[in-house]
N, C-alpha and C positions, 0 to 999 in steps of 0.2 A: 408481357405484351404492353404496349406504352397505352395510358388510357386513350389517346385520341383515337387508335383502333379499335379500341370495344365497338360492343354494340353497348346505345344509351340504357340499357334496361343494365347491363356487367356492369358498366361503369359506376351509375346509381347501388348495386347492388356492394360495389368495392368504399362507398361512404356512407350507408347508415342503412340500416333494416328496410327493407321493401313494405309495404302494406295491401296486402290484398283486400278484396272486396268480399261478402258474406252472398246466402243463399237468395236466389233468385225467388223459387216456391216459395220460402217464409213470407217474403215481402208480398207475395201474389195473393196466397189465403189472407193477407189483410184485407183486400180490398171486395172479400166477399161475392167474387163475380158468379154468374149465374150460366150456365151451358149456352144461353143466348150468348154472353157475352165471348164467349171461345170461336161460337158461330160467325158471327159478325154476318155481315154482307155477302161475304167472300165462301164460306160454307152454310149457307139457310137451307138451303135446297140438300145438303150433304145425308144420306140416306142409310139405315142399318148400325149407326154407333154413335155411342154417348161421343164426345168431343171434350166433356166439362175434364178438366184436368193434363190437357196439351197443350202446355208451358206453351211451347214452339208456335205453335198456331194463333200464339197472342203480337205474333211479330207481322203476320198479317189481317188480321182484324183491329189487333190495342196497340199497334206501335206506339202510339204516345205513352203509354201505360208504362212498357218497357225502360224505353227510355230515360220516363221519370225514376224508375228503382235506380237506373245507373248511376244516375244523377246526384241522387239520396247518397248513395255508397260514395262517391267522386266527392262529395260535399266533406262527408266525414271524413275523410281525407286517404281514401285506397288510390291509391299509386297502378293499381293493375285492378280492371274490372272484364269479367269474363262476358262473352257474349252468351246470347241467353238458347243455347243448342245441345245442351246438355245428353240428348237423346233425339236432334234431327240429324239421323241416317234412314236412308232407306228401311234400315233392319229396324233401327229405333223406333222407328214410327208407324210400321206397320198395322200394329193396332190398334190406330184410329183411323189411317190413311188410304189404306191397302183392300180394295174393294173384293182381293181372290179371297178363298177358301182353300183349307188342304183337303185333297181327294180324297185319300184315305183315313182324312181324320186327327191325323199328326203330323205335323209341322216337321218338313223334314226340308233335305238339299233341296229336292224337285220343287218343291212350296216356296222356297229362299232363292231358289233362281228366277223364277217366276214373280218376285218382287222384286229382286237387286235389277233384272231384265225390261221393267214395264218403264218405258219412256214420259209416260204422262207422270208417272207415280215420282219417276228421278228430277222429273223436271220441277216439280212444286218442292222437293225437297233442297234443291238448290236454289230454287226463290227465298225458302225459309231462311237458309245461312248465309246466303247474299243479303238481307234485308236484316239479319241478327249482326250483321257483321257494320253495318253501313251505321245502322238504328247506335251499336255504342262508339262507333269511330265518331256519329256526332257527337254522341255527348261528351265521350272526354278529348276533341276538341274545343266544344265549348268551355268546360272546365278550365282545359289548360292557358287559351286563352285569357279567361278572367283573373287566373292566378299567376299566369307565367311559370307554373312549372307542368313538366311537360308528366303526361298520363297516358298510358298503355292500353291497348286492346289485346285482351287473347282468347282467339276463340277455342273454344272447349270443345274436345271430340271425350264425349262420355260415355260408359257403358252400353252393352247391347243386353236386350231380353233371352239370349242366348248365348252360351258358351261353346266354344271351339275345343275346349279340353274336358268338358265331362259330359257325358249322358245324361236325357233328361227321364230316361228309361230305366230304369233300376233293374230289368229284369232282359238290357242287353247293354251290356257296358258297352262294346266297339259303338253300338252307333252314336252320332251326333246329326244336331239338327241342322245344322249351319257347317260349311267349308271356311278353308282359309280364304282361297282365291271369294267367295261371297263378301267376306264380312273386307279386305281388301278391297274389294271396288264399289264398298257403302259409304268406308272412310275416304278412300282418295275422293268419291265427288265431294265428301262435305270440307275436306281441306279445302280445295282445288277453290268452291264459290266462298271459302273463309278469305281465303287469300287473294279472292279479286275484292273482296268486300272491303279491305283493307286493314287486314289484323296486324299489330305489329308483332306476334310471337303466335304460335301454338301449344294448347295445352292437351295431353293424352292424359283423363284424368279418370278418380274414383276404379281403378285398375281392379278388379277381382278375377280375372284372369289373362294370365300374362300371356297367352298364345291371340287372344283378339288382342293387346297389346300389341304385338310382334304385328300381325296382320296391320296394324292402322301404321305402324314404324315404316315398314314396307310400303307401305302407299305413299305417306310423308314423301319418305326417298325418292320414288319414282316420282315424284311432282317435281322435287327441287333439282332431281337431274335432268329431267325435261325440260322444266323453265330458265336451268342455268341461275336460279337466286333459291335464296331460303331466308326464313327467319329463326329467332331459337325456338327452342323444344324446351318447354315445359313437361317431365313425367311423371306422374303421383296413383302412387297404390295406394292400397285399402286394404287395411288389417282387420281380419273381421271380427276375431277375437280374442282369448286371452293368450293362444296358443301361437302366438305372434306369427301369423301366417294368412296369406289371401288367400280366399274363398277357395280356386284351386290346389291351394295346397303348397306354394314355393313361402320359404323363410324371405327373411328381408333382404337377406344380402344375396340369397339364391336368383331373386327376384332382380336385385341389381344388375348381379351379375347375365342376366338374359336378355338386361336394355340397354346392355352399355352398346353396345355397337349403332346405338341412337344418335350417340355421340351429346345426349341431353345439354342445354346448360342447367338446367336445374332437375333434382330429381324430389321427390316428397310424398307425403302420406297424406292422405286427406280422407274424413269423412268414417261411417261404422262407429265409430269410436268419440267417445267425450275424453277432456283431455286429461283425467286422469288416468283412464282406462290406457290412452295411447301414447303415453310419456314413454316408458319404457322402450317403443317399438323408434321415437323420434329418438333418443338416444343412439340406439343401434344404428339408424341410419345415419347420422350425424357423425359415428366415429368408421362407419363402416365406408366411406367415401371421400374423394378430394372434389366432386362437386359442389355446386351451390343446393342448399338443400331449404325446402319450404314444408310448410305445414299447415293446414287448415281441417280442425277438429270439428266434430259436430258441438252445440252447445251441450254435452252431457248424451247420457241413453235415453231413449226416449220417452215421453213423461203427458199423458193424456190430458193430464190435469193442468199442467203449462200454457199458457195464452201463447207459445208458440209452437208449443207438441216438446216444447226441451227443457229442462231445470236450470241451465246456467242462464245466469241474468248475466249482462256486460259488467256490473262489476264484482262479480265471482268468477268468469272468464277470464279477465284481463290478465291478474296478475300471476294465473297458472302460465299463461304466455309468457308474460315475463319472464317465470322464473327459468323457461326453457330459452330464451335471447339471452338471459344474464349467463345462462352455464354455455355459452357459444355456439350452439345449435343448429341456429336459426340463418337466415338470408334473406326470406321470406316468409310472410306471417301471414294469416286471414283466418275466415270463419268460412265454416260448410252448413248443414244442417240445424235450423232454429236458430241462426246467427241474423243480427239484422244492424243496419245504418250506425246504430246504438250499440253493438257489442264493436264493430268494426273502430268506432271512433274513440272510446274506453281502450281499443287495445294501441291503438297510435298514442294514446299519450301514456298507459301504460310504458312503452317500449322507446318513447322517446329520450335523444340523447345515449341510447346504448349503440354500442359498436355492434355490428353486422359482427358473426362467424366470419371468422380470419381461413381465407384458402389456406391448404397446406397442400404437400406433394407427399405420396408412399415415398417414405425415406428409400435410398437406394441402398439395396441388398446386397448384401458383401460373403464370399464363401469363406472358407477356412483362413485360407492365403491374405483375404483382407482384398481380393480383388472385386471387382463388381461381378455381382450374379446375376442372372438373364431374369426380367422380369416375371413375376405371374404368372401361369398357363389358369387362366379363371374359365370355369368347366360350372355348369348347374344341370342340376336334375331338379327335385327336391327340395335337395339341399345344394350349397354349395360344394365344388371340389375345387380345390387351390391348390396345384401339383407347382411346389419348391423344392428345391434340392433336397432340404432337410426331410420331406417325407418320404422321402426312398421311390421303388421301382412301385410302379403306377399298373396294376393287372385290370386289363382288358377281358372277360368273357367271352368266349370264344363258341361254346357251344350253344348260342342262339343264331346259329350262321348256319344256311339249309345245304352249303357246300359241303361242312365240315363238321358236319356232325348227323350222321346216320339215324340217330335216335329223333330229333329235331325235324330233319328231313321228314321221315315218315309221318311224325301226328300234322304237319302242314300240309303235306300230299294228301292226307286223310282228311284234313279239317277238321281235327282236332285240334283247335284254337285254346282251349283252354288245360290242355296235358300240357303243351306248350307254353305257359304261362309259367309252368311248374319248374322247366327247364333252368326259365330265365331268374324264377325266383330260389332255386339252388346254386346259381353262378353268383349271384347278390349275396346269398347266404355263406357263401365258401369262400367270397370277400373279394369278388371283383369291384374294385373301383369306377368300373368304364360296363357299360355294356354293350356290345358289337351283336344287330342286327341283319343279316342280310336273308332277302329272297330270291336269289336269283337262280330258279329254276323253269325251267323250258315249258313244265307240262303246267305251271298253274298262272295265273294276275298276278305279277311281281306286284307292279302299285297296289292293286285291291290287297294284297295278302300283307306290304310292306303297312300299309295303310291301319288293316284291322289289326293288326298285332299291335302296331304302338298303338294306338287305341286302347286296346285292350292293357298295352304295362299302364298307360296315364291310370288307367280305373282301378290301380295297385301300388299303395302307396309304398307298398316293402318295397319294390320293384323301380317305381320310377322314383325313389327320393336321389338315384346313381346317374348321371347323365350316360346320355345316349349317343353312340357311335354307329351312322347310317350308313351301312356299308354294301356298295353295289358295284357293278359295271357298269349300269345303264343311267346317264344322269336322272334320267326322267322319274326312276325309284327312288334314286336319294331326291330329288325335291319333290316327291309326295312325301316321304319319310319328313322332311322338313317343315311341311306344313303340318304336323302332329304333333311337336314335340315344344311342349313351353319352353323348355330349360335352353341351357346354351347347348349344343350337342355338337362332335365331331363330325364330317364329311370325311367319307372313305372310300374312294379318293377321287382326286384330278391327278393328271398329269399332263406330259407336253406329247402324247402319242399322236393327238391332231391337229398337231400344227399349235403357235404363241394366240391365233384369234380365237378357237374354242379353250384354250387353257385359260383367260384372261376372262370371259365373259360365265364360265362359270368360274371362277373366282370370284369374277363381280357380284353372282348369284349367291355364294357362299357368306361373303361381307353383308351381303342385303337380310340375309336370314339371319344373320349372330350368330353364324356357330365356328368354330375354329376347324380346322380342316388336313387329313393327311396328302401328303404329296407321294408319289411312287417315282421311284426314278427311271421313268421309262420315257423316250423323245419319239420322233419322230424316224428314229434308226431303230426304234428296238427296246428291250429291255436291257438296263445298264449289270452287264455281267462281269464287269472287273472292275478296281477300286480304283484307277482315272476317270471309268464313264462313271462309275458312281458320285463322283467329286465331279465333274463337269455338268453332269446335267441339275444337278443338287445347286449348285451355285449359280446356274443359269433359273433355275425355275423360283427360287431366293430372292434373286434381283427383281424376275417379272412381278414377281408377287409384293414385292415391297414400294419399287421405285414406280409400278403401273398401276398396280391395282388394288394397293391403299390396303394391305391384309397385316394387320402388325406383327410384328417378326414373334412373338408369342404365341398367337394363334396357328404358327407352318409348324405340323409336326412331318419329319419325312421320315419315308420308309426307303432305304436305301436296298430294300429286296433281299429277302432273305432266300438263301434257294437251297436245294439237296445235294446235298455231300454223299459219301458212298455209293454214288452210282456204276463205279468202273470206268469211266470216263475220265482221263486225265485234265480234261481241262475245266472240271468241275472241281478238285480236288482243293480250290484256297477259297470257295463259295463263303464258307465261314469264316474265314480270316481277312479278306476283303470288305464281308461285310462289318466285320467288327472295328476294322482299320475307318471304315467309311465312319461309323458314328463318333468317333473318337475326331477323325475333320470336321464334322459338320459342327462340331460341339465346339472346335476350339475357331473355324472359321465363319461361322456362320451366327450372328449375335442373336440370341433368346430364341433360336429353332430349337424343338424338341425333334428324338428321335423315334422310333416306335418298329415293330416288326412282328408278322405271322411267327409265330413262333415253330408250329408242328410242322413248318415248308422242311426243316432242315433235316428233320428225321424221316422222311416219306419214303424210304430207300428199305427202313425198319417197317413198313406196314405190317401190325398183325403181332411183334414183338414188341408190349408194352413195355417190360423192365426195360430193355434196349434204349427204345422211344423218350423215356422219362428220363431216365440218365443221360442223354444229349440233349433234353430242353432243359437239365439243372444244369450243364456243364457250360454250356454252351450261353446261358442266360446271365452265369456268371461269370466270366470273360466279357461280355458285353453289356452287364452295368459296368465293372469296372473303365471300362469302354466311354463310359456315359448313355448308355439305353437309360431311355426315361419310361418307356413302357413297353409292354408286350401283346399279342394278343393271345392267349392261353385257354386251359382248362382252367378255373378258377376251381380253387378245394382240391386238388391231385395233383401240384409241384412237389416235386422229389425234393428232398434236402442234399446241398450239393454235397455236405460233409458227411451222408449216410448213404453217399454210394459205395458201394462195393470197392475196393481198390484195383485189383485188375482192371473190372468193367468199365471205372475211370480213367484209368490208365490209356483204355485201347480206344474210349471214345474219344480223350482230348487229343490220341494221336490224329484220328481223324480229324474232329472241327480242327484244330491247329496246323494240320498237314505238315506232323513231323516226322513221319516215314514213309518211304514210299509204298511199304506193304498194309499200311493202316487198314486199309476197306479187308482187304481178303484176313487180318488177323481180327477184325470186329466181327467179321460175317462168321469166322467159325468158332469168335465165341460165344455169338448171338445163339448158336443153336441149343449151346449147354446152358444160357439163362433163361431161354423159354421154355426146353422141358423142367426147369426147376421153379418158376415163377409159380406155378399153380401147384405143388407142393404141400400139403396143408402144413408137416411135418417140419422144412424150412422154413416156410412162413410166419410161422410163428416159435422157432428158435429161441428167440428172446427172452420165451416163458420161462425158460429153466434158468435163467441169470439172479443174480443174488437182487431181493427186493428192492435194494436202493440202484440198483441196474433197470431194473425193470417201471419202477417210476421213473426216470430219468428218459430211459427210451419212450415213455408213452407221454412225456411232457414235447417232446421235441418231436416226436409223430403225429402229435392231437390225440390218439387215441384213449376213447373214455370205457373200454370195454370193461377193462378190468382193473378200473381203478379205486373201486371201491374194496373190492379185495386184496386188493396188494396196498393199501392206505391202513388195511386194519389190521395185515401182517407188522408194516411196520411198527404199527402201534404197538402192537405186544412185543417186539423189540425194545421199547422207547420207554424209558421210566415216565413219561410225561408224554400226554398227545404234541402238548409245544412242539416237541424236540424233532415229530417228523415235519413240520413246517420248516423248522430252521436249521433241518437236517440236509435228510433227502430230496425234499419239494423242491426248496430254495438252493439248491443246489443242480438239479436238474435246470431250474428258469435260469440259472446264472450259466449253462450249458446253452439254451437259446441266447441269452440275451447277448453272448458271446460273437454266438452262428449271425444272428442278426446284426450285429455291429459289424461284421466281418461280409455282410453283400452274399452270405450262404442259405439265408433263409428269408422269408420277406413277410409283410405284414400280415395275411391274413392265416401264415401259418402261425405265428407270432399269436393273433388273436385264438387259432384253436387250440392252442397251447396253455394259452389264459384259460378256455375253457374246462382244461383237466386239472388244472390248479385248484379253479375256483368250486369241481365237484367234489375236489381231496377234501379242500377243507371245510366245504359244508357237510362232509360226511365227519370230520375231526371234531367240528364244533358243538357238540351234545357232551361231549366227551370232558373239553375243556372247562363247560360249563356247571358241569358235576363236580369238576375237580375244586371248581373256587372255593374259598373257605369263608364262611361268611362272616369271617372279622378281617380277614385280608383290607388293609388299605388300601382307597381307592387311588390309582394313580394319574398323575398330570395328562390331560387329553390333548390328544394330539390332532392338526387341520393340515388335512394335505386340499391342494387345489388345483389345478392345470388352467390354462386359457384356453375357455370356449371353441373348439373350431379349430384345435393347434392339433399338429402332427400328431401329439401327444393322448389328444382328447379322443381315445379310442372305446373308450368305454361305455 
């Protein structure tokens, strides 16, 4: 973009290090003021609460006061001084301002409506950010003035005394004290009077939970779409500890990844942390981003004995800043907590004369071929999920869905909320990458039920570290599901069933929330049941979503409808080859769309015949990766391996999914009969045993199974002149049998991982063994460093 189009904050930021300004509190506890002086004029009379220590309340009694701190900071030379609102919201200020009481004693929604609702209460809190706002747009007019170079306002939308994503109850996880839609219409006022106030930028900052994060994003939005202008966005988290994670719980780049749809210009870490503690975390951000990235550390941990409550002095500060500007970092610099006028102007000439962090762009991704690959599918729970080509077929969780899974069904009918929990933390465990939610049953509160479940996974960290896939009929449950969910999460689904004006406005909904979204191929005709309607309305609802309503082509996963095969119906009979033909267009026609699909729609004809059932979602699964399916939604932990199906049973189901005979249903349906009286078998089922022991590992590496792997690890052994030799016999030869299935699209990750699991009980059972054997003059030998990158396909373990 030519500089003349920046905004002057990009431009300044593209010629030398930005300088932010330090802590407002530090400067305030200088001046010793006394509860009178928070009073003023304006609250004497104010009645039931201390006041001493409501920064905010000084913008109308000490404006001049204020003022002068900016002034002090604008003098030492900060380039960006923040307005002094760190905690005027309605929510924020409650407890000095907010004359109700909670009825029953706990601060709950009913208590938070009743203050986000009180009109006197909203009205003085938008005097306070109108008058913070106004109080530094003088000063650093004046400033910029006397110097001629121009200085920034940004007003600071800060933390609330409550969180949207955890319980203040320990002894009831689902509830929360605060809504989305609450803490939502605390921020949009205090934008709303920043912005008439005349801020040149906004900052979302001190972030320790990224779902109020998300809520203040959303209000943002809705102001600059209403008013038709905006300024940039400033967004900075808070690492709380060493465990490089905010107070809720998301990693740094998990956390990136749920604000990008902010569209930030600048994103950063600020505050918790002194800056040696939070080096490491400004790295991470620094290489984990092509934004502009800022930082502002507290002076150190905090330190009672310090004349500002912090041990770093400005010139012990400074040059820790440096040395994070000189390794490229940086774009913006300041001080949070115990920083003052003095540490601010130590770090301006520390940093002087060094080059800003150079933008860069994600190099673009190239596949085998050397052609371009479809950007990112960036997914957060937790953690982050980055679904690229290289990490293979992407499994969805299937049985936290009250449709499709009986078991699920019944503890939610029950309200048995926390058996329920179990479900979903077995689909986690069995290696679903995605978890698919849905409530949609007749007899109970979809929202209430969609509601207190994710609630309930947030206050589980096994659980929610997976993003979440909100899957319903009724918008109205996917966007309660979306106000629960910090991470990035999928929407399941929209489609074009009512008409391009509801298709487009929830899309617009889906964009506004940050989450990435399924599409279903179904129009206003119908559901798309052959592979022309599938390829038309697929490329029609493509366009809407790209050229209208701004959803980037990364974030459209579609589901081209998977349906049931073996019905008897001849014009069912290419449902599976259609479908597969559809993902294999959308892949080559449709740039950086992911595919995705119900997986058990296509066997529903088998109800009641598991072998049958599993053997056409292995067959069938794999035909449609090779296809290009990017994911599934599944049983996670109970995929069949497609190379350990039966061969007949293969045979008859690929005639059906592939509809290569005309007799396919009737020669599956009678041979369905003779695999379900033998499925339960105890006798066939376990066949395997009587196989030669290096058969018998080999089968159980490639099934997961750890039953008896301890005794068949010790047979081998008494085969083996050496425990070694069953490691780099049998073991490793059965994993070179996986690792085979998996390079070949027959086996997928998380069987892959339980596979790892019986490996790794072989040889904890092998290694007592080995360790007897050593001889203790034996030479030590050359040690060996293996390493993966962080976070790569690879990094499974």
């Amino acid at each position: 973009m030519p500089v003349e189009n920046l905004h002057p904050l990009e431009a300044l930021m593209r010629e030398r290090i930005v300088l932010l300004d330090g802590a407002m509190g530090t400067m305030v506890q200088q001046y010793g003021l006394a509860e009178s002086d928070y009073r003023g004029e304006r609250f004497k009379d104010w009645t039931g609460k201390d006041l001493k220590g409501g920064l905010e309340l000084l913008l109308l009694t000490k404006p001049k006061l204020i003022e002068e701190i900016h002034t002090l900071y604008l003098e030492a030379g900060a380039d960006i001084i923040e307005t002094n609102t760190f905690s005027a919201t309605t929510i924020g200020l409650h407890d000095f301002l907010f004359q109700g009481k909670p009825e029953n004693g706990r601060k709950d929604p009913e208590f938070f409506q009743r203050v986000v609702d009180d009109a006197d209460f909203s009205a003085l809190v938008r005097e306070i950010n109108l008058s913070a706002a106004r109080v530094a747009r003088h000063a650093a007019d004046t400033v910029s003035n006397a110097t001629g170079q121009r200085r920034f306002v940004a007003g600071s939308l800060g933390p609330l005394p409550v969180t949207a994503s955890l319980s203040p109850d320990v002894n009831d996880p689902s509830f929360r004290a605060v809504t989305f839609d609450q803490i939502r219409k605390a921020y949009g006022e205090q934008a709303a009077a920043l912005l008439k106030g005349g801020v040149d930028l906004l900052m979302v900052e001190t972030i320790f939970d990224t779902l109020n994060a998300k809520a203040a994003i959303a209000a943002i939005t809705e102001l600059f779409e209403k008013s038709g202008k905006s300024v940039p966005l400033i967004i900075s988290g808070t690492v709380t500890d060493r465990s490089g994670r905010i107070l809720s719980g998301q990693t740094v780049e998990a956390f990136l990844t749920s604000i990008a749809h902010a569209k930030p210009l600048v994103v950063g870490l600020n505050c918790a942390l002194g800056p040696g503690e939070m080096e490491p975390y400004i790295e991470e951000l620094a290489h984990g981003t092509s934004l502009y990235t800022s930082a502002y550390p507290n002076a150190g941990l905090p330190d009672p004995l310090s004349p500002t409550g912090f041990p770093e002095t400005p010139e012990t500060l400074a040059p820790q800043l440096q040395k994070w500007v000189r390794n490229g970092w940086l774009n913006i610099v300041g001080g949070c907590c115990g920083t003052t006028p003095d540490h601010i102007r130590a770090i301006g000439e520390a940093i002087r004369d060094l080059p800003p962090r150079k933008m860069w762009e994600r190099p673009q991704r190239r596949d085998d071929r050397g052609t371009e690959a479809p950007p990112t599918l960036q997914l957060s729970g937790l953690e982050p999920l980055n679904i690229t080509p290289e990490m293979g077929f992407v499994i969805v969780g299937e049985r936290t869905n009250i449709t499709g899974s009986p078991r699920f069904s019944k503890l939610i009918l029950a309200g048995d909320f926390e058996a329920a929990l179990a479900v979903a933390r077995q689909q986690v465990k069995g290696g679903a990458n995605i978890l698919d939610v849905n409530m949609d049953e007749g007899m109970i509160d979809s929202e209430a039920s969609m509601t207190k479940f994710l609630n309930l996974i947030g206050s589980e960290p096994e659980i929610s570290r997976v993003p979440i896939m909100i899957d319903s009929s009724k918008w109205s449950v996917i966007e309660a599901g979306l106000k629960c969910v910090q991470g990035k999460a999928v929407v399941n689904s929209i489609s074009l069933k009512n008409g391009e004006e509801e298709f487009l406005r929830q899309a617009a909904l889906v964009r506004r929330y940050g989450a990435a979204v399924i599409v279903m191929a179904f129009d206003e005709s119908g559901q798309a049941d052959s592979l022309q309607r599938r390829i038309d309305v697929c490329a029609r609802a493509y366009k809407l979503l790209t050229e209208r309503a701004g959803i980037p082509p990364n974030d459209i996963i579609f589901d081209p409808n998977v349906l049931t095969v073996a019905t008897g119906l001849e014009e069912h009979r290419n449902y599976a080859v259609d479908f597969i033909e559809a993902v294999r267009w959308i892949k080559a026609n449709l740039p950086g769309a992911r595919t995705s699909g119900g997986l058990s729609n296509v066997s529903f004809s088998f109800r009641g015949n598991n072998a049958v059932r599993e053997a056409m979602h292995a067959a069938f699964l794999f035909h449609a990766i090779q296809a290009g399916l990017d994911m599934a939604i599944v049983n996670a932990g109970q995929l069949a391996v497609y190379q350990e199906i039966e061969p007949e049973l293969k045979t008859r189901v690929e005639d059906v999914l592939l509809n290569r005979r005309d007799d396919a249903t009737e020669r599956l349906v009678d041979f369905a009969e003779s695999v379900k009286a033998s499925e339960k078998t105890p006798i066939e089922k376990e066949a395997w045993r009587h196989a030669p022991v290096e058969e018998r590992l080999s089968h159980a590496l490639v099934k997961g199974i750890v039953d008896f792997i301890d005794a068949d690890t010790e047979e081998a052994r008494q085969k083996s002149k050496r425990p070694l030799d069953v490691i780099e016999g049998p073991l490793m030869a059965g994993m070179s049998v996986v690792g085979d299935l998996f390079g070949a699209g027959k086996m997928f990750l998380p069987q892959v991982v339980k596979s790892a699991r019986v490996m790794k009980k072989a040889v904890a059972y092998l290694l007592p063994f080995m360790e007897a054997e050593k001889d203790a003059n034996t030479k030590p030998q050359a040690r060996i460093v293996m390493a993966t990158v962080k976070g790569d396909v690879h990094d499974i373990g």
